[in-house]
C-alpha positions, 0 to 999 in steps of 0.5 A: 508605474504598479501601485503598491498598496501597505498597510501601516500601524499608527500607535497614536491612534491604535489604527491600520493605516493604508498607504499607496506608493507608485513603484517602476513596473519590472519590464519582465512581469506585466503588472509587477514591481520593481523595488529599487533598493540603494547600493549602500543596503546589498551586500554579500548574500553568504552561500554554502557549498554542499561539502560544508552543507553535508558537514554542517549537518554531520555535526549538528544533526549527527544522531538524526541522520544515523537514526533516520538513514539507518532505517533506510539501509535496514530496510534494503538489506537481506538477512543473507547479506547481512550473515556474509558480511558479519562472517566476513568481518570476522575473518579480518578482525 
């Protein structure tokens, strides 16, 4: 058994409290607890994948992402290239 030590507000005597409580020892860490927790309190832990992330993100942090990954680009981008692709552009619209 780990001892667990907490400490409790007590308002009718405006004090900390400590509490000690013996928990199981986790058989993987030496010296760490267990916290047993009932069935009735798990529940589903929602994930996301990375398309809804990525989407998330487009949607709510548009502006940011188009500001900061701008500058990104801008800074790996030749003027030459930049001319080429502009002239090209051009020619197809």
């Amino acid at each position: 058994m780990v001892p667990f030590l907490q400490k409790v507000f007590d308002y009718g005597t405006s004090r900390w409290i400590k509490n000690s409580y013996l928990l199981p020892e986790n058989p993987f860490y030496e010296n760490r607890a267990v916290l047993l927790t009932p069935k009735q309190f798990l529940g589903y832990l929602p994930s996301i994948n990375p398309e809804d992330f990525f989407d998330f993100c487009y949607d709510v942090h548009n502006v940011e992402l188009r500001d900061e990954f701008g500058i990104e680009v801008k800074k790996g981008v030749q003027k030459k290239t930049n001319n080429i692709n502009y002239k090209y552009s051009k020619r197809l619209g």
